[in-house]
BATIFI-280822 format. One record per residue (C-alpha): residue number from 0; chain; x, y, z. Coordinates in Angstrom, 2 decimals, decimal comma. Layout:
<sites>
+-----+--------+---------+---------+---------+
: num : chaine :       X :       Y :       Z :
+-----+--------+---------+---------+---------+
: NUM :      A :       X :       Y :       Z :
...
+-----+--------+---------+---------+---------+
</sites>
This chain:
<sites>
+-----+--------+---------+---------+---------+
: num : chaine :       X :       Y :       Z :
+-----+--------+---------+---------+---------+
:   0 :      A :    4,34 :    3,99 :   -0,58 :
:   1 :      A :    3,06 :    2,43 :   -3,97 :
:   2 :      A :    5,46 :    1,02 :   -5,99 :
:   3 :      A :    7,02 :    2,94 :   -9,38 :
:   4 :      A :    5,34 :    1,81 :  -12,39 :
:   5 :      A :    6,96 :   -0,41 :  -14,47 :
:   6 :      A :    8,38 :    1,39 :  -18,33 :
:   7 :      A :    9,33 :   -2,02 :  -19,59 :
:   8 :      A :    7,98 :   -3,57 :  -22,29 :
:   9 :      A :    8,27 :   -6,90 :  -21,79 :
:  10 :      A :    7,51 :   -7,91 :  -25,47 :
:  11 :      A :   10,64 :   -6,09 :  -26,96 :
:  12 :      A :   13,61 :   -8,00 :  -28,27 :
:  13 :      A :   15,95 :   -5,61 :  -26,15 :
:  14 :      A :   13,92 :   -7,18 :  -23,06 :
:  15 :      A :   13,83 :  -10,55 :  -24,00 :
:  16 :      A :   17,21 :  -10,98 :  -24,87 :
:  17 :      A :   18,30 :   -9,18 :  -21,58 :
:  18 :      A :   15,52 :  -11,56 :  -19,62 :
:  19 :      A :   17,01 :  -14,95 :  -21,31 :
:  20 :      A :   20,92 :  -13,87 :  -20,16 :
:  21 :      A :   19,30 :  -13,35 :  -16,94 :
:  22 :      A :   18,00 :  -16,42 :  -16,41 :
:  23 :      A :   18,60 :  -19,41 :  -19,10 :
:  24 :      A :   17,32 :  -21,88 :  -17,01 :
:  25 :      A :   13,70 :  -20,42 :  -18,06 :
:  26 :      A :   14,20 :  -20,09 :  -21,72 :
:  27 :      A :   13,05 :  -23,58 :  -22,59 :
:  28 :      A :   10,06 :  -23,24 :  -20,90 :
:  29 :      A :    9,12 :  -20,28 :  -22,46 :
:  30 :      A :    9,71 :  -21,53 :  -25,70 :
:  31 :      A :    7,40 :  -24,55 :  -24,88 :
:  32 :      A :    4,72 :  -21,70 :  -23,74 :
:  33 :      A :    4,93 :  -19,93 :  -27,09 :
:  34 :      A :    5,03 :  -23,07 :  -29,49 :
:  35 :      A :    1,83 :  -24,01 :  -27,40 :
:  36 :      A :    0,21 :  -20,44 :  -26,91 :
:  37 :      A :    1,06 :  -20,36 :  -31,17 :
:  38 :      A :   -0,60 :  -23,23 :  -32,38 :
:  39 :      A :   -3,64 :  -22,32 :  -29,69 :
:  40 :      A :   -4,25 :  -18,97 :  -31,84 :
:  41 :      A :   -4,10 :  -20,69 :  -35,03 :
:  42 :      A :   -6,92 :  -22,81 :  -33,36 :
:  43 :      A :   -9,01 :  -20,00 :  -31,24 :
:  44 :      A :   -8,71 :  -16,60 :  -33,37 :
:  45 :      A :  -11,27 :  -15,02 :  -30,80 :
:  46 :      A :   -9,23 :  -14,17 :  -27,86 :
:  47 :      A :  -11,91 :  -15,71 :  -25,63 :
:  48 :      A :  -11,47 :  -19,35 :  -27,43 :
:  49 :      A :   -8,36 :  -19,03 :  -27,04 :
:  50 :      A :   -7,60 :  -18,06 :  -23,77 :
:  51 :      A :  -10,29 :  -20,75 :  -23,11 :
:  52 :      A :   -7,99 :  -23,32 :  -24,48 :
:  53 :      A :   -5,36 :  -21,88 :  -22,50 :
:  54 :      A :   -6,81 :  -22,39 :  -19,51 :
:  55 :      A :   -7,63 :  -25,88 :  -20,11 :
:  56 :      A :   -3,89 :  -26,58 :  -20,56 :
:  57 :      A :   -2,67 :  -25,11 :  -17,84 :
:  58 :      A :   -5,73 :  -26,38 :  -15,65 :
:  59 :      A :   -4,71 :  -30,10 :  -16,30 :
:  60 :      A :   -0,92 :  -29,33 :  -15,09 :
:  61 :      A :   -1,78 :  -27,47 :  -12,52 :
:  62 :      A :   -5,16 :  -25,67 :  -11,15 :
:  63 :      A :   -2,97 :  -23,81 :   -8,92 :
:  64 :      A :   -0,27 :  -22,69 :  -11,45 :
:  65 :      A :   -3,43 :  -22,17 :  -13,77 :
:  66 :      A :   -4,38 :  -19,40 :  -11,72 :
:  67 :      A :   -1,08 :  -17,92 :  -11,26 :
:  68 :      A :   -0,18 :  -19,86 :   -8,00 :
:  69 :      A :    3,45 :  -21,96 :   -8,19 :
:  70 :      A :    2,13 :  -23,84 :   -5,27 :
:  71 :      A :   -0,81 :  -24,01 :   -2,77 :
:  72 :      A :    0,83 :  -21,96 :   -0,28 :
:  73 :      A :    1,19 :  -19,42 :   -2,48 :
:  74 :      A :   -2,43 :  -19,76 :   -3,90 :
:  75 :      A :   -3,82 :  -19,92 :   -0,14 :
:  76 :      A :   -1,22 :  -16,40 :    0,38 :
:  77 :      A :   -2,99 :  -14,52 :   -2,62 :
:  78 :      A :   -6,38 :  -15,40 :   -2,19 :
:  79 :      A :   -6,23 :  -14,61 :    1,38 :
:  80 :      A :   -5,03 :  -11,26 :    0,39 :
:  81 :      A :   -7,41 :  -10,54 :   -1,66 :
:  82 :      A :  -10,28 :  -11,49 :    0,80 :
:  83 :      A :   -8,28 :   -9,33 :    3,73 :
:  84 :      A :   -7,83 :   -6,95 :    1,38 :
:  85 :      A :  -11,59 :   -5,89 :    0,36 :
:  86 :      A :  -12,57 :   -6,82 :    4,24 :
:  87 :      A :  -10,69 :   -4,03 :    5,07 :
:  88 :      A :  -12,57 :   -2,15 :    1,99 :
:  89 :      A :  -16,29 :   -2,43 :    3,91 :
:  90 :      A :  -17,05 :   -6,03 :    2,59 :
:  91 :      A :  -20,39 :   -7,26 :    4,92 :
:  92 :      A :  -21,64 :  -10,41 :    5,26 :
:  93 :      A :  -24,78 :   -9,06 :    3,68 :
:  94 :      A :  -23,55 :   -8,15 :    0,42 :
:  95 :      A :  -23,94 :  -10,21 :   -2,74 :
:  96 :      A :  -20,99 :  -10,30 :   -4,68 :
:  97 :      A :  -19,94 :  -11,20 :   -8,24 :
:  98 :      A :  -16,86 :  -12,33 :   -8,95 :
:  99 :      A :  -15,39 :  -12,04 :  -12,24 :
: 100 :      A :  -12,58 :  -14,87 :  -13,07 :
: 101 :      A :  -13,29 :  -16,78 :  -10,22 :
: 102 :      A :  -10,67 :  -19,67 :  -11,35 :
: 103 :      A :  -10,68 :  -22,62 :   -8,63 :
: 104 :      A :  -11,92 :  -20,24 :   -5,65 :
: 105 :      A :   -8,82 :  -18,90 :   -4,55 :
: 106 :      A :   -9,98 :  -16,10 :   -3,09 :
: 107 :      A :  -13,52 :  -17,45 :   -3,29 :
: 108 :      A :  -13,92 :  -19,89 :   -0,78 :
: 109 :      A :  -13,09 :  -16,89 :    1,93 :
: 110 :      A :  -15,83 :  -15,21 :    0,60 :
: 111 :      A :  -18,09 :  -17,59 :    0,12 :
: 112 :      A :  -17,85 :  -18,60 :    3,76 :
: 113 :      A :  -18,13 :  -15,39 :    4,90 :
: 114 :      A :  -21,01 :  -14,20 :    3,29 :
: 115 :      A :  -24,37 :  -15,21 :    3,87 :
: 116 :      A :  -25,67 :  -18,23 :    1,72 :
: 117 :      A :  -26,60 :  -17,34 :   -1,64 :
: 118 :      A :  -24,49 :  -14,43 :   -1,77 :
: 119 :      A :  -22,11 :  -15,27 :   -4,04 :
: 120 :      A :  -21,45 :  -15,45 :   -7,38 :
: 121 :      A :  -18,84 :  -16,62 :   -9,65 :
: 122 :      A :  -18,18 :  -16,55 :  -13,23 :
: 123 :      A :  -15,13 :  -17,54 :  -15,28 :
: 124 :      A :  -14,76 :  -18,51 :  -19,18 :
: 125 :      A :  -13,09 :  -21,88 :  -18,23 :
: 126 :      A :  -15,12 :  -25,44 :  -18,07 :
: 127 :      A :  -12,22 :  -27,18 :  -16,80 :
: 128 :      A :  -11,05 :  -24,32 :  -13,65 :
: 129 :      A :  -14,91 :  -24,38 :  -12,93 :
: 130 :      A :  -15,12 :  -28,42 :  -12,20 :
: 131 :      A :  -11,98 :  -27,71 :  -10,03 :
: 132 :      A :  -13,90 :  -24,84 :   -8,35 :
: 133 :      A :  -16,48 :  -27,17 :   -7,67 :
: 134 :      A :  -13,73 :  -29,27 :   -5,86 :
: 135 :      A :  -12,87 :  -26,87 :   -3,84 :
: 136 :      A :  -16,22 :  -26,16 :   -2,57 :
: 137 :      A :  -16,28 :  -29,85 :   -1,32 :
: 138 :      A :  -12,74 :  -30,23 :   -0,04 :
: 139 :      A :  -13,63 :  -26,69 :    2,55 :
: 140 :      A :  -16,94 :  -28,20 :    3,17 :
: 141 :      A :  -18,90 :  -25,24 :    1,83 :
: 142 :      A :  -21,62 :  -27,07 :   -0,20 :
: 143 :      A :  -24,04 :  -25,42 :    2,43 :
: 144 :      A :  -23,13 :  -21,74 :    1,12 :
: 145 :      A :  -25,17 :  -22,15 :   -1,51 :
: 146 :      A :  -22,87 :  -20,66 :   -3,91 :
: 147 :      A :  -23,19 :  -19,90 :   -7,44 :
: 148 :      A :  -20,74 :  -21,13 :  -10,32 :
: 149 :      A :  -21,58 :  -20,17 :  -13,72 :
: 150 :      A :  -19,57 :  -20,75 :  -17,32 :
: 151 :      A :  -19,31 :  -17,72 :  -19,53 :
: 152 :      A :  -18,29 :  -17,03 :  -23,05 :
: 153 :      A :  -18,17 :  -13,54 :  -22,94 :
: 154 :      A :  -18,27 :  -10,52 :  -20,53 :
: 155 :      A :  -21,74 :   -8,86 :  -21,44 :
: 156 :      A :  -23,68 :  -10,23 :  -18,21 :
: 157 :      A :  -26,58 :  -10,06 :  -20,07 :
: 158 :      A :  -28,20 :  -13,17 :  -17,62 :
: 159 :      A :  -27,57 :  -11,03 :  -14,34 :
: 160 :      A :  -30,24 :   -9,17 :  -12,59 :
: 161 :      A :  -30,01 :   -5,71 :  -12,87 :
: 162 :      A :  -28,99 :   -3,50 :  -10,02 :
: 163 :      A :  -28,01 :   -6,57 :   -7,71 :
: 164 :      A :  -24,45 :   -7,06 :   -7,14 :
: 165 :      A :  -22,99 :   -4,73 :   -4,76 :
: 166 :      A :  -19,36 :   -6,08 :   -4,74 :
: 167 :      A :  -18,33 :   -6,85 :   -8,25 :
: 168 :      A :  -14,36 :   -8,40 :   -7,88 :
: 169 :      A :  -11,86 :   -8,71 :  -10,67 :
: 170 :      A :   -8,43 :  -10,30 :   -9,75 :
: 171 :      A :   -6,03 :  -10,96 :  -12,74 :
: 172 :      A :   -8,74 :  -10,69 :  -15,49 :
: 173 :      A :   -7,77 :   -7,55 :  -17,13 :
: 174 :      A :   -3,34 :   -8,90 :  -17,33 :
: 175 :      A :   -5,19 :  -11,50 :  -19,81 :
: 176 :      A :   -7,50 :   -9,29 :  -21,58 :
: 177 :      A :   -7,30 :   -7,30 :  -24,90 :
: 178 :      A :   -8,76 :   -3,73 :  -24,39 :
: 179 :      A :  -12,11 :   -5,04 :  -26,34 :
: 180 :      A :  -12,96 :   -7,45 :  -23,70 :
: 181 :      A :  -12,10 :   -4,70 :  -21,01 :
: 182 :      A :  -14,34 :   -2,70 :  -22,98 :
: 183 :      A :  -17,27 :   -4,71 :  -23,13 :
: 184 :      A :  -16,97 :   -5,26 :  -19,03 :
: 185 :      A :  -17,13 :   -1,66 :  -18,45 :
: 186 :      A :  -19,79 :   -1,34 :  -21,04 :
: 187 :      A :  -22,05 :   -3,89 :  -18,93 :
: 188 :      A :  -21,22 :   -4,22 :  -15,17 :
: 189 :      A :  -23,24 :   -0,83 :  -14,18 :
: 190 :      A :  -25,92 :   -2,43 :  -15,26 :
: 191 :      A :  -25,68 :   -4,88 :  -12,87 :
: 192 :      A :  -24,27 :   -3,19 :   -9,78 :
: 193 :      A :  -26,57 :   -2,30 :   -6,97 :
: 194 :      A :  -26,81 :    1,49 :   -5,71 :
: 195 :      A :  -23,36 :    2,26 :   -4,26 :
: 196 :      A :  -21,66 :   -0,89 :   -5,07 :
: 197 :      A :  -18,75 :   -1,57 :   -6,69 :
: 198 :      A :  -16,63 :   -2,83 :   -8,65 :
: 199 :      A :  -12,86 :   -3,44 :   -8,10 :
: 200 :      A :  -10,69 :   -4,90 :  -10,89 :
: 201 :      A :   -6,56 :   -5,68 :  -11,20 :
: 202 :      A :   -4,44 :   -4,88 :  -13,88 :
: 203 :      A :   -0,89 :   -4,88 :  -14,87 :
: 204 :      A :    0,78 :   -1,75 :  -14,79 :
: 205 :      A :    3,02 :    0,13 :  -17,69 :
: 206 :      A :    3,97 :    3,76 :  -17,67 :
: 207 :      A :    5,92 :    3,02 :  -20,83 :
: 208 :      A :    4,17 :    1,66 :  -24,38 :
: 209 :      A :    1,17 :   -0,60 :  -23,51 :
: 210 :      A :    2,26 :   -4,14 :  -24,89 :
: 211 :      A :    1,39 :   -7,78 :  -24,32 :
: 212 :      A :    3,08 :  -10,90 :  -24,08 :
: 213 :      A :    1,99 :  -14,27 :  -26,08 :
: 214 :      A :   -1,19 :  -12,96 :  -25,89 :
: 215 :      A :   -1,53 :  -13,85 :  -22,59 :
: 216 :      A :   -0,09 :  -10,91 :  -19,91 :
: 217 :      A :   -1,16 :   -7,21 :  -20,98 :
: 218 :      A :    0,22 :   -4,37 :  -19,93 :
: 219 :      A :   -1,76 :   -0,76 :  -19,63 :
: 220 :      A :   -1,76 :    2,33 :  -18,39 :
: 221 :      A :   -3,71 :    3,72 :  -15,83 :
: 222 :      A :   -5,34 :    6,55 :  -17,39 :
: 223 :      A :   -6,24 :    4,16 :  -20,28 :
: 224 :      A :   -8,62 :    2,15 :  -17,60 :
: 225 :      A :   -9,67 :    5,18 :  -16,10 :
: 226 :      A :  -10,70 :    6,54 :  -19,41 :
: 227 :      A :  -12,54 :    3,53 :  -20,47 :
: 228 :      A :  -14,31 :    3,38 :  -17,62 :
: 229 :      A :  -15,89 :    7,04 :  -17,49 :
: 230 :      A :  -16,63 :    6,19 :  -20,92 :
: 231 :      A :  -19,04 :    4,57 :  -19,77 :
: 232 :      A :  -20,32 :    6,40 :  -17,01 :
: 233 :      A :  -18,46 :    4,91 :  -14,16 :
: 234 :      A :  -16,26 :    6,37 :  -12,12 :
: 235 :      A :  -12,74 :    5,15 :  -11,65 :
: 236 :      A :   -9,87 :    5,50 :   -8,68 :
: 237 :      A :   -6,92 :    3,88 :   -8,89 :
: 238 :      A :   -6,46 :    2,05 :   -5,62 :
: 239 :      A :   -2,75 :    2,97 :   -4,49 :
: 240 :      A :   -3,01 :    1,48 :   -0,94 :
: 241 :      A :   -3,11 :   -2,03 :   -2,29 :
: 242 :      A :    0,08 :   -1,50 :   -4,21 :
: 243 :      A :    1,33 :   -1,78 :   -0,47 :
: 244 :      A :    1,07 :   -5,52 :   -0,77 :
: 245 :      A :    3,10 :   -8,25 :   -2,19 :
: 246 :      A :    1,69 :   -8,83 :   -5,01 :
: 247 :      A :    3,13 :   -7,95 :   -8,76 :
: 248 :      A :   -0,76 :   -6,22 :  -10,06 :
: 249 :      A :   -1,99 :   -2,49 :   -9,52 :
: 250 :      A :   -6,06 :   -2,05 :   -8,54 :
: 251 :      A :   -8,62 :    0,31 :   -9,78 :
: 252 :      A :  -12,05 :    0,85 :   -7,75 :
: 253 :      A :  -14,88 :    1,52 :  -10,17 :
: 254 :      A :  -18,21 :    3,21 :   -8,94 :
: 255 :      A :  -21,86 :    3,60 :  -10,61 :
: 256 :      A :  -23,08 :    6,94 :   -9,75 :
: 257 :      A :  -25,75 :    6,95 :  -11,55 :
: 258 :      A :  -27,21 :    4,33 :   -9,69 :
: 259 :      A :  -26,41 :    6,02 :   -5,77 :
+-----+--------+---------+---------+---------+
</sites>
């Protein structure tokens, strides 16, 4: 069964305070976090910038923590998930994927050796998580794959091919995105997804007031998504069946019907 969605809103005093009595052990660190993620806004006012500054700080602790992994077991756990996961889903060796966020390869070094060379494609908004991509495509001895690594500064994939991709893969891009920036995804990846392709995206969950935290974790609903998404002529499922996994992010599968 999926699990409940969450009502919380982690950004509310009431939460916080109730959070920090919980577990005081973790209140310095967030207080280091917020200092940092603070003066980083001052600096980066788009949320891109910033975010792209955020990354680079985390990246030099930790390219595992950067992406959300405390530790390379559980970065090997989650990626492998992810790859089992859309295996399961009708992923072929023959299909050309983009992935969205692609960090340090944690799920993309499964794909990339499992498609065919050339067939994948990854794009993140970090300089520094893409050099330690690159290190990961040496250290699994996948140089021969032929994959693709490109930096971004924005989500308009306006140097993609048309009609190409047909696996487009999202995981934890949306938690750290502003609705604009979801926006202007949706707005652009039919445009690039091949006849019956498509495109599947995490998010973080609320049933309660959509909220975000530091600027960094946001929370929506999923009708909000869904909305967005057949704004723009897509069609949008939420995916319940991977909620059935451990793993703290709910997954929506979005479709280009205009293009079957």
């Amino acid at each position: 069964m999926p699990k409940p969605p969450s009502t919380r809103n982690r950004s509310s005093s009431q939460h916080m305070l109730r959070y920090a009595l919980r577990h005081p052990r973790r209140i310095p660190p967030y207080l280091r976090r917020a200092a940092r993620d603070t003066w980083l806004g001052i600096r980066h006012r788009d949320h891109v910038a910033y975010y792209r500054a955020v990354m680079a700080s985390d990246t030099a602790r930790s390219p595992e923590l950067a992406v959300g992994s405390r530790s390379q077991a559980r970065w090997l756990a989650l990626g492998r998930m992810q790859f089992d996961y859309l295996l399961e889903h009708g992923l072929k060796p023959q299909d050309r994927m983009l992935e969205i966020g692609c960090g340090n390869l944690r799920a993309g070094w499964r794909f990339i050796d499992y498609l065919q060379p050339g067939h994948y494609y990854g794009i993140d908004i970090s300089p520094a998580i893409l050099l330690e991509a690159q290190r990961t495509l040496a250290r699994r001895g996948l140089q021969d794959r032929l994959a693709h690594l490109a930096l971004v500064e924005n989500l308009t994939l306006d140097f993609l091919p048309p009609g190409w991709f047909t696996v487009v893969h999202a995981h934890s891009v949306f938690s750290h995105s502003p609705l604009e920036v979801i926006d202007e995804c949706l707005a652009n990846v039919g445009r690039v997804l091949a006849p019956g392709g498509f495109f599947d995206f995490t998010f973080d969950r609320t049933e309660g007031s959509e909220h975000q935290v530091l600027h960094e974790d946001f929370y929506y609903r999923t009708q909000t998504l869904i909305s967005l998404a057949e704004r723009h002529g897509l069609t949008a499922r939420f995916m319940d069946d991977w909620e059935q996994r451990p793993h703290g992010q709910s997954k929506i599968r979005v479709t280009n019907h205009a293009a079957v």
